[in-house]
N, C-alpha and C positions, 0 to 999 in steps of 0.2 A: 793862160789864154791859149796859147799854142798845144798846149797837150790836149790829142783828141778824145782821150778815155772820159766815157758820162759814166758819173755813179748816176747811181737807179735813185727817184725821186721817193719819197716816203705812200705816196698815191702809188706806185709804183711796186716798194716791198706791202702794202695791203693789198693790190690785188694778186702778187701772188702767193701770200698767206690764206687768204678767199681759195684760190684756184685750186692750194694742195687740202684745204677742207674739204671743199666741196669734192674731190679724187676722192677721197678718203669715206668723206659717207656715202656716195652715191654707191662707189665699191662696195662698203658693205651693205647697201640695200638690193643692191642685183644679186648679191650671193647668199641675202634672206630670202628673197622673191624668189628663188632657184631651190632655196633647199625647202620652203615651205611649200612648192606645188610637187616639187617631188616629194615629199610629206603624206601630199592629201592625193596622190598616185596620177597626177598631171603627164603624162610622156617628157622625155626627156627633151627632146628637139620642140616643142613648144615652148618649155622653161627656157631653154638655150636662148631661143628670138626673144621672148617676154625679157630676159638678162637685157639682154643685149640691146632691147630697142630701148630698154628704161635704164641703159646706161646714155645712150646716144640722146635721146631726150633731156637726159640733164643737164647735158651738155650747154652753158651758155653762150650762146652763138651771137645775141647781140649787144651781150656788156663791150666787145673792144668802139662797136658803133658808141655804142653812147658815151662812153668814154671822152674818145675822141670830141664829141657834139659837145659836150661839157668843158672841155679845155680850149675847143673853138668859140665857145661865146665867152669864155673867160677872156679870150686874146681877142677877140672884139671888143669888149667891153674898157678893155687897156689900150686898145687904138684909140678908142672913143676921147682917149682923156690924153693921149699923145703919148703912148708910152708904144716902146717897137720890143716887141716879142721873136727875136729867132725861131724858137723850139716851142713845142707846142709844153714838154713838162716843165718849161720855166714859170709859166704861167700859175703851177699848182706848188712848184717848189715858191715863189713870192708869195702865194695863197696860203700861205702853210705860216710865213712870217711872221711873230707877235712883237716881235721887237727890232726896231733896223735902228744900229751904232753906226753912224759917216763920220768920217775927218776929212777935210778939205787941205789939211798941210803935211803935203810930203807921203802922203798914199801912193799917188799916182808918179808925181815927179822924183822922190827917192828910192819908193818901191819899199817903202816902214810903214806902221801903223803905230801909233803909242799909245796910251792910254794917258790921259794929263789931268780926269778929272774923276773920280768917283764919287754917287751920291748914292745913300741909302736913308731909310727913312728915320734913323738916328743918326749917322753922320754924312756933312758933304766937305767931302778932300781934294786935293791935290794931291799930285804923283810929280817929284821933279825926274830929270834923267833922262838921256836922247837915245834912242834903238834900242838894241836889246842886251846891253847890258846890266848886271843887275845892281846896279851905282843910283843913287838918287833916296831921297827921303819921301816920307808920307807927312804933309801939312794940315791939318784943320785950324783954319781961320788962319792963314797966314806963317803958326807959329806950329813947331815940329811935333807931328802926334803923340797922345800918352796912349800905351798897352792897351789900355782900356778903349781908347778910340777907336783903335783899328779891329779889335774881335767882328765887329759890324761888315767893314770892307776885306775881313781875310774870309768870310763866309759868302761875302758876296765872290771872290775872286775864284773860292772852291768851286761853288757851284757854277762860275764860268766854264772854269776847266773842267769842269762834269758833264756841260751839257755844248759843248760842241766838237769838231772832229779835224781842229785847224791843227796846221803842224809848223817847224818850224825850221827849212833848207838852208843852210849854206850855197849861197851861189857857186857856182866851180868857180876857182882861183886862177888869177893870173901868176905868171911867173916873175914880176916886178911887186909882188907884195910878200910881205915878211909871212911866217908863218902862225906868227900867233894874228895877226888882224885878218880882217876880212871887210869886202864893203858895206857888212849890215853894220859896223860896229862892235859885233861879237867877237867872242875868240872861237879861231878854227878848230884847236884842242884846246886840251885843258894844260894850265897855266902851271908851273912849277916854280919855286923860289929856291935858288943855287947857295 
């Protein structure tokens, strides 16, 4: 929350995927238009403007307006319904959302997220184990999964870790805690047995 750096929003790297296209061919259409009128014996300072003016013409000059007009009625559309928009690419990064995962225990007041429950459309489990240690069993129906249960949810857990860009800090340490704990639960290093 405190850290002011914005990654660039997905609306964001496609316009400037768009922008270096469009650099790209309009580039090389002024330097066909350039060598095809010198081709056909046009003077040189007329190809030169002709380049030049049908580079500046491709130029588009009103995509950041609409842009913007487009993110503005998104973030009205979200006042409408009581929701408070900061920034206007929050709007497109929530727009972008197909799936929203909440937990209401211990997100906010311990600063963990756990995972307690997984369901796919052959198996729905349980996850025991608090923070991010890797201690706790997998249950279907109460009683401890077979190998066979879990291929379902270790595919589903792949393609979490596939498909998004969370990571996972050590808070900085006090100097009244040992050094294998930390307060996520975790070990600060890795653990050795003497």
């Amino acid at each position: 929350m405190l850290d002011d750096r914005r990654e660039a929003t997905p609306l964001q790297h496609l316009l400037a995927a768009l922008g270096r296209i469009l650099a790209a061919v309009t580039l090389a259409l002024c330097v066909l238009v350039f060598v095809l009128g010198l081709v056909r014996g046009l003077p040189l300072g007329t190809m030169a403007v002709t380049a030049i003016s049908l580079a500046v013409a491709a130029v588009p000059e009103s995509l950041p307006a609409v842009v913007t007009l487009a993110l503005a009625l998104g973030a009205r559309r979200m006042a409408a319904r009581h929701a408070l928009v900061r920034r206007l690419p929050a709007v497109e990064t929530l727009g972008s959302v197909s799936v929203l995962a909440t937990d209401k225990t211990g997100t906010l007041t311990e600063g963990r997220m756990a995972v307690q429950r997984v369901w796919t459309p052959e198996v729905c489990g349980e996850l025991t184990g608090v923070g991010y240690e890797p201690e706790g069993e997998a249950l279907v129906a109460g009683r401890p999964a077979a190998p066979d249960e879990l291929a379902p949810v270790r595919e589903l857990l792949r393609t979490t870790v596939l498909c998004n860009d969370a990571t996972l800090r050590p808070a900085p340490r006090s100097r009244a805690r040992t050094p294998t704990s930390s307060s996520h639960g975790w070990p600060a290093g890795p653990r050795r047995s003497s």
